[in-house]
NUMARSE-394816 format. One record per residue: x, y, z of N, C-alpha, C in turn; residue in one letter. Coordinates in steps of 0.1 Angstrom, whole numbers, padded with zeros to 4 digits, always signed. Example, Ala and Ser with C-alpha at 12.3 -4.5 7.8 and 13.67 -1.06 7.14 Angstrom:
<recs>
+0132-0057+0078+0123-0045+0078+0132-0033+0078A;+0128-0022+0071+0137-0011+0071+0129+0000+0079S;
</recs>
This chain:
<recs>
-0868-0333+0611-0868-0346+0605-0854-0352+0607X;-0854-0367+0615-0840-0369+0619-0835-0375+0602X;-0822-0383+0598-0813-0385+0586-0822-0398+0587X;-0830-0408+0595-0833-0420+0596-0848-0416+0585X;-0854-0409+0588-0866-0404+0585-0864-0400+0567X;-0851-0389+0567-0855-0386+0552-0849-0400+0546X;-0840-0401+0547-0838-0419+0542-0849-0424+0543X;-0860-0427+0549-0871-0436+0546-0881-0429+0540X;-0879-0415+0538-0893-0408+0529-0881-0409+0514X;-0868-0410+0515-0863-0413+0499-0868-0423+0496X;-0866-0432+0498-0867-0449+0498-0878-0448+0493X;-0891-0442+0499-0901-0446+0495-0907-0439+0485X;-0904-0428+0480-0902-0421+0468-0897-0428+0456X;-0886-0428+0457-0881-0440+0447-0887-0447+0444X;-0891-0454+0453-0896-0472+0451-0911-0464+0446X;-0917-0456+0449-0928-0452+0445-0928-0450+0421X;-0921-0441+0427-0913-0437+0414-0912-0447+0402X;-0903-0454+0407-0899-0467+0400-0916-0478+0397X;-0923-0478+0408-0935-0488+0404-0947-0486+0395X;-0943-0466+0396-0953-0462+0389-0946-0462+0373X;-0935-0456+0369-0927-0463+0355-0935-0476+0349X;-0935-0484+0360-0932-0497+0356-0950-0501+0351X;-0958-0495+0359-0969-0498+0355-0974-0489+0345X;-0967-0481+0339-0970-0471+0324-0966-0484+0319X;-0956-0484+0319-0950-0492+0308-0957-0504+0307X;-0962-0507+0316-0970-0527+0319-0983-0524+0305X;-0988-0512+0310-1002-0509+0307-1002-0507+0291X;-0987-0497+0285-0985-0495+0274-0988-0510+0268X;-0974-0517+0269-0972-0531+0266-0982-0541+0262X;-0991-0540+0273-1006-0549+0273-1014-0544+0258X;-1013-0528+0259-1023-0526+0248-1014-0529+0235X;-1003-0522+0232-0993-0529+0220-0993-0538+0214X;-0986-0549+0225-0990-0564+0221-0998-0570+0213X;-1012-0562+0216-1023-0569+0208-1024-0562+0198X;-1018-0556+0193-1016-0550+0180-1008-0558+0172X;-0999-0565+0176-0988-0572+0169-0994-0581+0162X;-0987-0583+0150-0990-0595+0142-0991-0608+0144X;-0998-0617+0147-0998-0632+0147-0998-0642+0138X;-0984-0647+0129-0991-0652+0119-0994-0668+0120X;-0998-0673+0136-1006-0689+0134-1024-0682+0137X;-1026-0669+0136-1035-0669+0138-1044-0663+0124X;-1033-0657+0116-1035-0649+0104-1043-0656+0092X;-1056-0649+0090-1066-0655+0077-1053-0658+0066X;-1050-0669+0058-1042-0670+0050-1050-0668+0033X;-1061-0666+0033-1070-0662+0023-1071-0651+0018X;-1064-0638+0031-1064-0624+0030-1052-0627+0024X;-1041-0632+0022-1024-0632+0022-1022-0631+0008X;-1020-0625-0003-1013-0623-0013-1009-0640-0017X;-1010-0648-0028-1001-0658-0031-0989-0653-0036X;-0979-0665-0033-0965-0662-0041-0967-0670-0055X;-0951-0659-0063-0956-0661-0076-0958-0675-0078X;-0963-0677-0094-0964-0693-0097-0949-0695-0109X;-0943-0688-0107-0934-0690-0120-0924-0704-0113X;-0910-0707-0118-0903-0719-0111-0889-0708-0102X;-0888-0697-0104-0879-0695-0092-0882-0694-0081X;-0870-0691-0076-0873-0691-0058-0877-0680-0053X;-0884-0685-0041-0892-0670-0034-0884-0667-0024X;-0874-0675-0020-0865-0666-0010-0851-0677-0010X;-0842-0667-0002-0830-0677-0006-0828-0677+0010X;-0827-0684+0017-0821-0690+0033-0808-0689+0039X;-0807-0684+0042-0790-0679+0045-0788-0680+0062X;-0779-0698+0060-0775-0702+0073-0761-0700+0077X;-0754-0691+0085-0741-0695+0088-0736-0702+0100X;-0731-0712+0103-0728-0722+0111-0713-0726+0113X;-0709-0723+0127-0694-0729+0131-0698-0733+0146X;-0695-0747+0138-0695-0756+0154-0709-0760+0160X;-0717-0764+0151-0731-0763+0151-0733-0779+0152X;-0731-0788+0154-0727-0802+0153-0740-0808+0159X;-0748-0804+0168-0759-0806+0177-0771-0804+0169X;-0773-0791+0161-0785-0787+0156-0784-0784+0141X;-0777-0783+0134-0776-0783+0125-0784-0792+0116X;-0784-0804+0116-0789-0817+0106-0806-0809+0109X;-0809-0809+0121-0825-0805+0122-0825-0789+0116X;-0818-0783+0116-0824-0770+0111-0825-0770+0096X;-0814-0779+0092-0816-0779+0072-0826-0787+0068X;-0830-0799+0077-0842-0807+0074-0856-0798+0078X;-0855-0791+0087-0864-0783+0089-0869-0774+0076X;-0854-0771+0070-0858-0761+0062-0858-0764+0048X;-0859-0774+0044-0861-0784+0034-0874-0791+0034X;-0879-0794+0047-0890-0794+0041-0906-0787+0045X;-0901-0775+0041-0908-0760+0043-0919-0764+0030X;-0932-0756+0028-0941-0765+0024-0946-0749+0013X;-0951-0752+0000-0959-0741-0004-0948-0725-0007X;-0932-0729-0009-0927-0722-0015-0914-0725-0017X;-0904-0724-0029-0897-0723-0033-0885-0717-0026X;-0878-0726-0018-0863-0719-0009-0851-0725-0017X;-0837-0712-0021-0828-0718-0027-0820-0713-0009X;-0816-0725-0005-0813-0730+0009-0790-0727+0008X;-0791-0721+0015-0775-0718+0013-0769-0721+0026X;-0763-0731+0031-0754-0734+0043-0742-0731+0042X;-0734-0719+0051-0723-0721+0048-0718-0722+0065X;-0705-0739+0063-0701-0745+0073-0684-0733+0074X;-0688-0720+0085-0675-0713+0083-0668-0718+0092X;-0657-0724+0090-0643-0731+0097-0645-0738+0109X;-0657-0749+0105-0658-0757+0117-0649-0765+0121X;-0649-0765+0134-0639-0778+0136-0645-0787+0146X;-0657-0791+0142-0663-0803+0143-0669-0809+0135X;-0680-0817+0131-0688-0823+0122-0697-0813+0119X;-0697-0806+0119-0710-0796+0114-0709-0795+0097X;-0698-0793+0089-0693-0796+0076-0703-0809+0071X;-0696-0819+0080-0698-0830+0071-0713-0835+0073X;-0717-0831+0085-0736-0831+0088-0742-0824+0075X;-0739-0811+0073-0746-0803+0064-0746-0813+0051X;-0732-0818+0044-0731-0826+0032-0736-0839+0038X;-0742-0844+0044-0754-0858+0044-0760-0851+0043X;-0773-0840+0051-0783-0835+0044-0786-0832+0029X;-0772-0826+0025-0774-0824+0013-0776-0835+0003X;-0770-0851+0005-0773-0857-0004-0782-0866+0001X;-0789-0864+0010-0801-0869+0015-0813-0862+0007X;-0810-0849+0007-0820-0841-0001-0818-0844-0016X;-0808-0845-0019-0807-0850-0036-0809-0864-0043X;-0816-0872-0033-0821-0886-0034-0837-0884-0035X;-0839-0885-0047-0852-0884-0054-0868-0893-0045X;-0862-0906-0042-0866-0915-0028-0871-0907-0017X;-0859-0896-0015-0865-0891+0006-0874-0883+0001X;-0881-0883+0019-0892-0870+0021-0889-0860+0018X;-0871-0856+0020-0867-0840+0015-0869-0838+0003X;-0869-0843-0006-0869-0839-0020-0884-0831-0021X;-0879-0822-0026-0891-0811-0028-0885-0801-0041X;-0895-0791-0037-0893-0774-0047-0880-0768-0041X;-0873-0771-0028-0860-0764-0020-0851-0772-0025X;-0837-0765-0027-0828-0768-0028-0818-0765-0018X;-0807-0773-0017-0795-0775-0004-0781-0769-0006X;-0773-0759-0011-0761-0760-0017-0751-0758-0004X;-0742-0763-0005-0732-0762+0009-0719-0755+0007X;-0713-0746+0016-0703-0736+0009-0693-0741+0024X;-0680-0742+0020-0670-0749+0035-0661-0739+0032X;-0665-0727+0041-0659-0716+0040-0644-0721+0048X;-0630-0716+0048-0618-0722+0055-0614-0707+0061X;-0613-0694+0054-0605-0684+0054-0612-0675+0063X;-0607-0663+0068-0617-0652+0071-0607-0642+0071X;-0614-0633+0060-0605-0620+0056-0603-0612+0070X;-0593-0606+0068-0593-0592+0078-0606-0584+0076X;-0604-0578+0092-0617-0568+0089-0632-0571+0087X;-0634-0583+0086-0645-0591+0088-0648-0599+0103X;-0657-0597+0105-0661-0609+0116-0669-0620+0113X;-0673-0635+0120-0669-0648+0110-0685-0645+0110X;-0696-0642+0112-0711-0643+0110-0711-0636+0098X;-0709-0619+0101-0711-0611+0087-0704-0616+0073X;-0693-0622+0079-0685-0625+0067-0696-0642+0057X;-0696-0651+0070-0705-0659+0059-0719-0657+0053X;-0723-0646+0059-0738-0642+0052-0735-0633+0041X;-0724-0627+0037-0719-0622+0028-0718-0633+0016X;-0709-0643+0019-0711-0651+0010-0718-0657+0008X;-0733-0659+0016-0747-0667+0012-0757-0658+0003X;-0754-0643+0003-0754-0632-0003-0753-0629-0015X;-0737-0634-0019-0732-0633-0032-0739-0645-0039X;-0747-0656-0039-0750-0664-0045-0762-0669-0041X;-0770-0659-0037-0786-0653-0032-0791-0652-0049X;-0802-0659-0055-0809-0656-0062-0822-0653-0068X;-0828-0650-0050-0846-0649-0050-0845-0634-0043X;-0859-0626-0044-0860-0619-0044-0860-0610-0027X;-0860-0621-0022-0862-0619-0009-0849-0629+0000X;-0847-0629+0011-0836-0631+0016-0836-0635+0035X;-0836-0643+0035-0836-0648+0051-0822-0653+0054X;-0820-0642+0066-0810-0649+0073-0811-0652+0090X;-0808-0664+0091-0812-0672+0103-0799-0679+0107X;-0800-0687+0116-0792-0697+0129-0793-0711+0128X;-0781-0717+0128-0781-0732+0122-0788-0734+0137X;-0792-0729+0147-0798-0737+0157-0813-0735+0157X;-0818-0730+0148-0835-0727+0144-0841-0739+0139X;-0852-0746+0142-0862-0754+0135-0872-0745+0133X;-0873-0751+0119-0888-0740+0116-0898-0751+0111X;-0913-0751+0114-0924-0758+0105-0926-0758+0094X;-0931-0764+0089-0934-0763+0074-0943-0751+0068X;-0948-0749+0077-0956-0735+0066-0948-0721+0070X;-0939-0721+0083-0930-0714+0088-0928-0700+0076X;-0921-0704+0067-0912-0697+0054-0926-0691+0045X;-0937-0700+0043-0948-0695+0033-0957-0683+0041X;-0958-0684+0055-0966-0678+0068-0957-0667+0065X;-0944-0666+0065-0939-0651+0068-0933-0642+0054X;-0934-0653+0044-0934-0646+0031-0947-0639+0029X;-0954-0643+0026-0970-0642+0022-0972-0629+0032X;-0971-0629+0042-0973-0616+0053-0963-0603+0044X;-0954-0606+0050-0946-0596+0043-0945-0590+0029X;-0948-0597+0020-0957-0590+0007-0971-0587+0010X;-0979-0592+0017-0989-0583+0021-0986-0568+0033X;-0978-0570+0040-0973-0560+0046-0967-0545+0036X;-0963-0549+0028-0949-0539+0023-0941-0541+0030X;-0934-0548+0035-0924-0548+0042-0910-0549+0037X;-0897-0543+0037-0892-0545+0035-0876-0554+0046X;-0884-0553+0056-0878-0559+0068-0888-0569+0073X;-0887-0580+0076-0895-0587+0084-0892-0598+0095X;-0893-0591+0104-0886-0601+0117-0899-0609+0124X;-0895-0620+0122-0904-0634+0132-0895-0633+0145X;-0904-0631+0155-0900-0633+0168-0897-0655+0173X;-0886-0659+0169-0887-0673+0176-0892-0674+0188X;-0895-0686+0188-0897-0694+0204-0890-0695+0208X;-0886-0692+0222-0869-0697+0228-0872-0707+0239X;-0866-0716+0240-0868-0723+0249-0858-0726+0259X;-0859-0727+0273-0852-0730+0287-0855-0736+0294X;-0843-0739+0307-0845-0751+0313-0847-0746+0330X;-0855-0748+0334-0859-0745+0347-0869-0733+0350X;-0872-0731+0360-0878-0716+0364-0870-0701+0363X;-0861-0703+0369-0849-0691+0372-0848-0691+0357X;-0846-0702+0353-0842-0697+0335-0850-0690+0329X;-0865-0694+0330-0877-0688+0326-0875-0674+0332X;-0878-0675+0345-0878-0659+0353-0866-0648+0341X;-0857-0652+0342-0844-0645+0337-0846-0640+0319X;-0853-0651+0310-0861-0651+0302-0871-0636+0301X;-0878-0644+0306-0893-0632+0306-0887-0618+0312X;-0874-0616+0321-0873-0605+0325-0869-0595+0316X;-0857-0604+0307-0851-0598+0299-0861-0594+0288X;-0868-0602+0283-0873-0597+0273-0886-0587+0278X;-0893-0584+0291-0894-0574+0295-0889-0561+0296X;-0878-0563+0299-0868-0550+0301-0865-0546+0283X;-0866-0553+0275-0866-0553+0265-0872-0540+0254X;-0891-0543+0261-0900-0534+0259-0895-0520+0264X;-0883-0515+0273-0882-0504+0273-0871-0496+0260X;-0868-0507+0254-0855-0506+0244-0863-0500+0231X;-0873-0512+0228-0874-0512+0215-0894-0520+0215X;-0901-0510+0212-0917-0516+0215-0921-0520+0200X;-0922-0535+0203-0923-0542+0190-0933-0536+0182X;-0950-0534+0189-0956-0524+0179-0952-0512+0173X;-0942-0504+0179-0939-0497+0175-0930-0495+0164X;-0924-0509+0158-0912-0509+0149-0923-0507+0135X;-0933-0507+0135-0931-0506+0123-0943-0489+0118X;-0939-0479+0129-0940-0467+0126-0930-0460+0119X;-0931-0453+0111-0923-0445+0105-0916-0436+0114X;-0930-0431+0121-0923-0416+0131-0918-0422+0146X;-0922-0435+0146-0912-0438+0161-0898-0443+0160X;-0884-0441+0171-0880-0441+0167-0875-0458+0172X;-0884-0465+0174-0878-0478+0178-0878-0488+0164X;-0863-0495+0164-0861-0503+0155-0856-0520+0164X;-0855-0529+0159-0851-0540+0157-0844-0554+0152X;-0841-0563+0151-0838-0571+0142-0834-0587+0154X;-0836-0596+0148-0832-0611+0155-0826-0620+0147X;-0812-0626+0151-0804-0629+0146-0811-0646+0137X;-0824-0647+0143-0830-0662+0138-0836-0658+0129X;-0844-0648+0125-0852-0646+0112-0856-0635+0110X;-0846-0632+0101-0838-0617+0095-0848-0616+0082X;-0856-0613+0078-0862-0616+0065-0864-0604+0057X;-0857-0602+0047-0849-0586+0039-0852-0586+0023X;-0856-0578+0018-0857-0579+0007-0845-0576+0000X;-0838-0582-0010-0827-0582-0017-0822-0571-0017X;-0831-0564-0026-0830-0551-0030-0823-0535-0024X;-0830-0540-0003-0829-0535+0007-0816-0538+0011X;-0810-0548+0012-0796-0549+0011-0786-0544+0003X;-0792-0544-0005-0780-0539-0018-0780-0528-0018X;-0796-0518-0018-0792-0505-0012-0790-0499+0002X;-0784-0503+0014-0777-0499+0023-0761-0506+0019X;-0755-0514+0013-0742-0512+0007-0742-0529+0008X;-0749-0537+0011-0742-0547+0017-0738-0556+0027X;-0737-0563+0029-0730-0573+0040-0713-0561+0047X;-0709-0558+0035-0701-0549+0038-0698-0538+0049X;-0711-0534+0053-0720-0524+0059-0717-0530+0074X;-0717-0546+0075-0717-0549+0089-0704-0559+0095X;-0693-0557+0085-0686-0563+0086-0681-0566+0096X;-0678-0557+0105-0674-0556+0124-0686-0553+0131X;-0696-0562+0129-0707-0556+0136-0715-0571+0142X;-0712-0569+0158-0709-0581+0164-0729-0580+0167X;-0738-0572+0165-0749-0576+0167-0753-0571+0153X;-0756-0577+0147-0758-0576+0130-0768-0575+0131X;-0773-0583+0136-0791-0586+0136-0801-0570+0137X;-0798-0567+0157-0801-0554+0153-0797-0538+0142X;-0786-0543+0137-0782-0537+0132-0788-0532+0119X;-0792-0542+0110-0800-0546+0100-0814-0535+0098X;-0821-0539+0112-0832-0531+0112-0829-0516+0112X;-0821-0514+0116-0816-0495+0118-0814-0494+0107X;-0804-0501+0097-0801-0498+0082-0816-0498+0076X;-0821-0509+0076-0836-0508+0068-0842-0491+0070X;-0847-0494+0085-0861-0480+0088-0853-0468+0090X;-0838-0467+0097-0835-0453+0099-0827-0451+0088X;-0821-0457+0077-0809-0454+0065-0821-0452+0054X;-0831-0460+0049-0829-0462+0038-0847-0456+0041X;-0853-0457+0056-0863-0452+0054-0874-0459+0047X;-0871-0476+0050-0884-0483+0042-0887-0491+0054X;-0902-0499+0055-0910-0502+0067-0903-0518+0073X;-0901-0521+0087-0893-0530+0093-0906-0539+0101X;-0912-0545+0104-0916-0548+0119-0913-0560+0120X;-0917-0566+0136-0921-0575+0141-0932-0580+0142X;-0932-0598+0145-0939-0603+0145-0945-0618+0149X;-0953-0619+0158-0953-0630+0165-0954-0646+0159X;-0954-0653+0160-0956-0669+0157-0952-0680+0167X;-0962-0681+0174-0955-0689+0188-0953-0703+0177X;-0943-0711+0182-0937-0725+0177-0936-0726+0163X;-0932-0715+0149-0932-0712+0137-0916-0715+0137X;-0912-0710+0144-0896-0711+0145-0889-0710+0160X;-0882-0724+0163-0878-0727+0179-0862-0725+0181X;-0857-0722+0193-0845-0721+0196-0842-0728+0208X;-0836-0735+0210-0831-0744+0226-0823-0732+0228X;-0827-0720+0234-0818-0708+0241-0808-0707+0252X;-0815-0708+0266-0807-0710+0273-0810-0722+0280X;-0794-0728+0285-0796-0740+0291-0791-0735+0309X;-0798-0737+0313-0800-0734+0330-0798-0718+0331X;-0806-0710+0344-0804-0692+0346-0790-0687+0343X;-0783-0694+0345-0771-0689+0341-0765-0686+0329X;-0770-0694+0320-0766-0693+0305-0766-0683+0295X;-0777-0671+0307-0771-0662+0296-0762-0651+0300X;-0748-0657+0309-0737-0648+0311-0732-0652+0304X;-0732-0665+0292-0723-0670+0281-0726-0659+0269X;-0741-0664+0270-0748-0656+0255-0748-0642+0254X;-0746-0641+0267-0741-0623+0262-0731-0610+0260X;-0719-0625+0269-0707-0623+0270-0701-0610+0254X;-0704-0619+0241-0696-0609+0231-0712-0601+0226X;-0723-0600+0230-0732-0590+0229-0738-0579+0239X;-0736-0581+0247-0740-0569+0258-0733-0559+0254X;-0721-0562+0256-0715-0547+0254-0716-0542+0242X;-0712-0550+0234-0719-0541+0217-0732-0534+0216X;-0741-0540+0222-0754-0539+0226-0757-0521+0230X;-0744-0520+0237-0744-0507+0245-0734-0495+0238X;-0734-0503+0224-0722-0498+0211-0709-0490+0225X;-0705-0503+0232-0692-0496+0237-0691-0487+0246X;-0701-0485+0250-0701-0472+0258-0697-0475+0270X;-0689-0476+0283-0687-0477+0295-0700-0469+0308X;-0701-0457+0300-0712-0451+0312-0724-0455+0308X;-0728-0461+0294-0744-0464+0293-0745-0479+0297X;-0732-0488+0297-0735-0500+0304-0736-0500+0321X;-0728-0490+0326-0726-0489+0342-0737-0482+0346X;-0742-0479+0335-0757-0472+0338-0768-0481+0341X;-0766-0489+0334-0774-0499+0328-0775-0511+0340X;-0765-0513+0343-0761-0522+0357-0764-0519+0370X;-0762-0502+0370-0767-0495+0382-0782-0497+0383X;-0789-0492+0374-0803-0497+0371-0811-0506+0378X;-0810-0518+0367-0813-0533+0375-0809-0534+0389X;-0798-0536+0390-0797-0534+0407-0806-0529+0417X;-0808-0517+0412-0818-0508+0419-0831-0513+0414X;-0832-0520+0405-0850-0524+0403-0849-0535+0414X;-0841-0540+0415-0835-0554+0423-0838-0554+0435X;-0834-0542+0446-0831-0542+0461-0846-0534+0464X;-0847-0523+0452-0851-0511+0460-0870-0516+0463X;-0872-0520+0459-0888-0530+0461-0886-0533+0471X;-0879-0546+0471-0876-0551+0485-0873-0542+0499X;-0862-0537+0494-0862-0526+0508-0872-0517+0511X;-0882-0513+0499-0892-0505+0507-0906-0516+0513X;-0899-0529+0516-0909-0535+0528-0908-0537+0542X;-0891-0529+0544-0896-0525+0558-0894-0507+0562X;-0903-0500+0549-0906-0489+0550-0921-0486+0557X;-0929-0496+0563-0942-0492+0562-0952-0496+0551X;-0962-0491+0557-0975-0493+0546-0970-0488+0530X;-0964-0475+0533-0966-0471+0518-0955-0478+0513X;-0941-0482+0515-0935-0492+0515-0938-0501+0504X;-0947-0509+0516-0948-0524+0508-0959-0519+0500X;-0966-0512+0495-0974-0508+0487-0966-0507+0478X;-0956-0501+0476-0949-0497+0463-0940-0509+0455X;-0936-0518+0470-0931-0533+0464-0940-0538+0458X;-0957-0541+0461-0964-0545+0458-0968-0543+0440X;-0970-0527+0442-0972-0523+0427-0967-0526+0415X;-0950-0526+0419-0940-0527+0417-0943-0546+0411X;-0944-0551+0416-0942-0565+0410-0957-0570+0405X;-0967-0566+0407-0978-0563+0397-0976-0562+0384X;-0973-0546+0387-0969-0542+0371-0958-0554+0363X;-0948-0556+0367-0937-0564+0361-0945-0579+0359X;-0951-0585+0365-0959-0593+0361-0968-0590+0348X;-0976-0579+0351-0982-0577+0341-0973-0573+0326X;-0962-0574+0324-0954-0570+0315-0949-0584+0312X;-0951-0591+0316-0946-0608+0315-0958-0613+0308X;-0971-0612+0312-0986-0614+0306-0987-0604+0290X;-0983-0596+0290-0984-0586+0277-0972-0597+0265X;-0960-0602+0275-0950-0612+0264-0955-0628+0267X;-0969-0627+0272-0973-0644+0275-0969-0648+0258X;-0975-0644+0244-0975-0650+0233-0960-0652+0227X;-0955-0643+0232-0938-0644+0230-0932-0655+0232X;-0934-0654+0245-0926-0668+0253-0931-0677+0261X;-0943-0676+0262-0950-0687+0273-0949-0686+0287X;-0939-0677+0290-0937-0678+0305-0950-0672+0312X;-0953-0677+0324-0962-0675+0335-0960-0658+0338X;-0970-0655+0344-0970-0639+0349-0964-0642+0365X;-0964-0655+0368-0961-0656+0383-0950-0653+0384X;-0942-0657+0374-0924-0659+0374-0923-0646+0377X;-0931-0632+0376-0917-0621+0378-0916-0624+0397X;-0922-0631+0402-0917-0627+0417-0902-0633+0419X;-0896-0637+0403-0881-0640+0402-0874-0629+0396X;-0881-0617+0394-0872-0607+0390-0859-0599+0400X;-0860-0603+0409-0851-0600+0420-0841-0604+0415X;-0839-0620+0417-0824-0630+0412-0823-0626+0394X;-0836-0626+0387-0833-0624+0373-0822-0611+0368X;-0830-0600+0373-0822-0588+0367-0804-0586+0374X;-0803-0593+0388-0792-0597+0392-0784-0603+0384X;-0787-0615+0378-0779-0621+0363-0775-0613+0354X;-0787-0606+0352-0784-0600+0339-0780-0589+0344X;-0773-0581+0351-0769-0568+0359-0756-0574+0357X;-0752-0587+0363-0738-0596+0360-0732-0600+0347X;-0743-0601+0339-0740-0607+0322-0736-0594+0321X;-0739-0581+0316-0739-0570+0312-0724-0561+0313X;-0721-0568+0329-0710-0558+0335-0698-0567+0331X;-0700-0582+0334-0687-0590+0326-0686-0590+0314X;-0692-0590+0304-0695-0586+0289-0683-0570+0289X;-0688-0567+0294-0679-0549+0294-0665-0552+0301X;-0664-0557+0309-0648-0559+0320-0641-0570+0308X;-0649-0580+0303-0637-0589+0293-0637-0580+0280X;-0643-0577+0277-0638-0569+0265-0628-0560+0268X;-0628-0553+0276-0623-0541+0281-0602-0551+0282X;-0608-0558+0289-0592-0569+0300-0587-0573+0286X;-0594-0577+0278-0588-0585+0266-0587-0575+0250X;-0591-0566+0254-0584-0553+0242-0598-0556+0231X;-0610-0565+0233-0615-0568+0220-0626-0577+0225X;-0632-0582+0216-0642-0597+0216-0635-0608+0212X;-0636-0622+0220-0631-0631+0222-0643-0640+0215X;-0650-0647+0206-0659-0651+0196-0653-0659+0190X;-0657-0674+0193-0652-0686+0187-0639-0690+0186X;-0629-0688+0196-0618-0685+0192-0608-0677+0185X;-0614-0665+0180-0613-0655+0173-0610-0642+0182X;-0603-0632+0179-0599-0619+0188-0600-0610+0180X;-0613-0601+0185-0615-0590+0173-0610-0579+0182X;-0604-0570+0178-0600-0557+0188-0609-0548+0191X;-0611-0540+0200-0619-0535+0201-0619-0516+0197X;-0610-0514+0190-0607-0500+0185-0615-0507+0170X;-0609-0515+0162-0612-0523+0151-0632-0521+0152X;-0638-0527+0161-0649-0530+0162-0659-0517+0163X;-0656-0506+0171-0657-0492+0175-0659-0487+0159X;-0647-0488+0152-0646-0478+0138-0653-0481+0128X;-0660-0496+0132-0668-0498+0117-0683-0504+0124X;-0686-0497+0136-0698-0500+0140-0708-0489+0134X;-0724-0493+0135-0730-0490+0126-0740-0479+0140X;-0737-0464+0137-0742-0457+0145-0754-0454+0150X;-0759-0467+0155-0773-0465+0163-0773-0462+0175X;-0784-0464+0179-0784-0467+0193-0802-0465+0199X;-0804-0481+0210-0817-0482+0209-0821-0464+0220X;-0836-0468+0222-0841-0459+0231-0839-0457+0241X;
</recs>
């Protein structure tokens, strides 16, 4: 057998290899999904009511710097949330735009007896200036939305979220019918073009190998979760893993949360679908998420240099190696073919997630490319600049290492 020959029986091994992975995992995915929760589709008759006394059933915990665009709609959104009691906490940390002074007109828009806002929610506004050492500026203001949290339950979300009006009652109501002591709403995200969509749907494909949403809320699996738009915690659950304290240098808090919930503390976490319950303007054009992942990829990979170069090598090779096995022959293009089947079909298992088309993965080629590029620049600037570079801010990266929270997905 000449070197041309076993090179084209590796090739096609691989690519074999690889399509067959991909269609386990397609087929897992498809049946999972429909296990997941839906709550626009959920009998609200089966749902536990919340109490009827006059406190609040959850306290809202928004932290916002530099939010100047979305802000005014996320407090109005969440003001006028319908059928329960939110004590609503904005805190504007060290904006230096109008985001401050946006939040204080909502607030006295809502305290005019006259508007539509006036309801059972309340608005209080906190103009944080400082930020302690040792803190990073997210953890640090949900800390303080925290300390003056007075319902029993606890959402923390993104001044860039709209939510509907039964949004807050839909995922309370569930989660006391659940036992939950974690409960994450999967948002809508929304993007601008195809490639953005492709890049979209891929990611949160590649996703399902990380962390399988049905799965989060087994005890004995070891996948966990969390999303930085609707973090929904029971007080209680907080206070026993230590605190906001807990995540003080912890540049992906979100997932972080969920690992404190189901692997620390050992009480039930899941996910949960609601298409248009709660929206995000995500990324704006395919490229957008080399911004958005710039100070989270690498955290993502808690630091590691060989599990992100792992990670990069990877994609790449999901990237070319299809493609090149179409001028291997029949069995070849058979395995490209498989190969993008399945990934399709893994895009159709997240149709309720995100709405993208199953057509879009024949963009997974350029997709996982981006994100092969988000992942590796994310690690090279951290690495060049001693730290994370976040709002203006320079967190070091020994600093960040020492008080990270020791997980790590699947």
């Amino acid at each position: 057998m000449t070197y041309i020959e076993v090179l084209r029986s590796a090739l096609i091994t691989l690519a074999w290899l690889m399509a067959l992975s991909w269609l386990y995992r397609s087929v897992t995915a498809l049946r999972g999904m429909q296990l997941v929760l839906d709550l626009t589709t959920i009998d609200k008759n089966q749902l536990p009511p919340l109490p009827a006394d006059n406190l609040s059933h959850v306290t809202v915990i928004v932290p916002a710097r530099d939010e100047e665009d979305s802000i005014s709609q996320n407090l109005e959104s969440l003001l006028r949330s319908e059928s329960v009691r939110a004590q609503i906490i904005a805190i504007d940390d060290r904006s230096e735009d109008r985001t401050g002074a946006l939040m204080d007109a909502v607030a006295s828009r809502s305290d005019n007896a006259s508007n539509t806002l006036k309801g059972a929610n309340t608005l209080e506004i906190i103009h944080n200036r400082e930020l302690p050492g040792g803190w990073l500026g997210k953890p640090h203001a949900l800390a303080l939305g925290v300390a003056r949290a007075q319902a029993p339950w606890l959402l923390f979300t993104d001044g860039d979220v709209a939510f509907t009006p039964d949004a807050l009652e839909l995922a309370l109501r569930a989660a006391i019918h659940e036992s939950a002591d974690h409960f994450v709403l999967v948002p809508t995200l929304t993007q601008k073009g195809l490639l953005a969509a492709g890049v979209q749907g891929s990611l949160q494909a590649l996703g399902q190998w990380a962390a399988r949403m049905w799965k989060i809320q087994d005890p004995n699996a070891k996948d966990f979760f969390g999303v930085g738009g609707f973090n929904l915690l029971r007080a209680d659950a907080v206070e026993a893993f230590g605190g906001m304290e807990r995540l003080r240098m912890e540049i992906v808090e979100d997932v972080s949360l969920g690992w404190l919930v189901k692997k620390e503390l050992h009480r039930k976490s899941m996910m949960v679908l609601g298409p248009g319950l709660a929206k995000i303007a995500w990324m704006q054009g395919p490229f957008g998420i080399v911004r958005l992942l710039e100070k989270n990829a690498f955290a993502g990979f808690r630091y590691r240099i060989d599990v992100t170069v792992m990670a990069c090598v990877t994609l790449v090779l999901q990237a070319i190696l299809p493609l090149f096995a179409l001028a291997a022959g029949p069995l070849g293009i058979g395995a490209c073919l498989l190969f993008y089947i399945s990934v399709a079909m893994s895009f159709h298992a997240n149709r309720k997630l995100n709405g993208i088309s199953p057509l879009l993965a024949i963009l997974y080629a350029p997709a996982v490319l981006i994100l092969a590029w988000s992942f590796l620049r994310s690690m090279v600037l951290t690495l060049k600049r001693g730290g994370v570079i976040w709002r203006r801010n320079l967190y070091p990266l020994a600093e960040l290492k020492r008080a990270m929270i020791p997980w790590r997905l699947r």
